[in-house]
RODO-2510 file (C-alpha; in nm, 4 decimals, decimal comma):
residues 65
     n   res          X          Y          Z
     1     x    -0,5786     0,2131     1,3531
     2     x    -0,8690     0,0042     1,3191
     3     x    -0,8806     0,0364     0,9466
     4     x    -0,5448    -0,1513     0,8999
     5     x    -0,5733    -0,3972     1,0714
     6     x    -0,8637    -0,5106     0,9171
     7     x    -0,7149    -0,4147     0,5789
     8     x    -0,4361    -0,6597     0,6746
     9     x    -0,6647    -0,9290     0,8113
    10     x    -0,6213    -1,2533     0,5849
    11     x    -0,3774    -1,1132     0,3886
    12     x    -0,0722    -1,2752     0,3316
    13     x     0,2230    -1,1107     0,4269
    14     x     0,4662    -1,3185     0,2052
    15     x     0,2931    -1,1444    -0,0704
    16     x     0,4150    -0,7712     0,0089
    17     x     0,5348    -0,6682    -0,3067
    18     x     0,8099    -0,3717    -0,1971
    19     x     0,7716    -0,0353    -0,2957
    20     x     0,9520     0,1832    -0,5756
    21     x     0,8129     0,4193    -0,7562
    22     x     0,8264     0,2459    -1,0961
    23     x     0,5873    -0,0579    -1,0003
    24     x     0,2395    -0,0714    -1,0435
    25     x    -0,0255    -0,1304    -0,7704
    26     x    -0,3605    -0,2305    -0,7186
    27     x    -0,6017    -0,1782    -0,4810
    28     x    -0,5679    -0,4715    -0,2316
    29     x    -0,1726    -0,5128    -0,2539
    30     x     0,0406    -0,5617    -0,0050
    31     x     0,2906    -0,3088     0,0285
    32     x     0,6221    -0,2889     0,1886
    33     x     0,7272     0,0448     0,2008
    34     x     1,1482     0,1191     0,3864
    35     x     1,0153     0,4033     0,5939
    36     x     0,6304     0,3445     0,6568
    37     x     0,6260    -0,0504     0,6812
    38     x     0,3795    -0,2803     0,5522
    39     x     0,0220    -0,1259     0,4067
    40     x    -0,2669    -0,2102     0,1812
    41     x    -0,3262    -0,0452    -0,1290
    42     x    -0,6855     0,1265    -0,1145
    43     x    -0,7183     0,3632    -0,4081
    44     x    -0,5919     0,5051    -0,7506
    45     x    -0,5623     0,8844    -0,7481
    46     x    -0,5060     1,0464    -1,0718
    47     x    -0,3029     0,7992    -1,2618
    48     x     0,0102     0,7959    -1,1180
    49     x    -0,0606     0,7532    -0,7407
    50     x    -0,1777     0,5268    -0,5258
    51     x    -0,3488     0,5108    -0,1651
    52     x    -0,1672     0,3409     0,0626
    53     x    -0,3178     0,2326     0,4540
    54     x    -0,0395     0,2042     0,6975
    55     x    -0,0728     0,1452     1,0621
    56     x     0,0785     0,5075     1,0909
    57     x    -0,1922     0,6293     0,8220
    58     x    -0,2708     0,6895     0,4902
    59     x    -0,0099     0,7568     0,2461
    60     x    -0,0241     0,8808    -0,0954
    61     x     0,2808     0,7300    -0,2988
    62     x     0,3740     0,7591    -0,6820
    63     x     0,3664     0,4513    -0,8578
    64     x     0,4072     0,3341    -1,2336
    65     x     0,6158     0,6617    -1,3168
***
């Protein structure tokens, strides 16, 4: 929707740091994620997940476990 793509606006997609489980992210990252494609972090939910905008939505993914 609208939201990405003004998430994504001057971001720089070279920067997409792919997504696993184990890494850390903040808000503002690039993500690339295998099955949802390229999103921007948005939020930290209780520790070990993070908000993630993707043209299809927003995600919820585990991070830093």
């Amino acid at each position: 929707g609208n939201k990405y793509q003004t998430l994504l606006r001057g971001k720089d997609m070279a920067q997409a740091k792919r997504y696993s489980p184990s890494n850390r992210y903040a808000p503002g990252d690039v993500v690339e994620h295998p099955n949802f494609g390229v999103g921007v972090a948005t939020a930290l939910k209780d520790g070990s997940k993070v908000e993630v905008v993707f043209e299809a939505g927003m995600k919820v993914l585990v991070h830093e476990r």
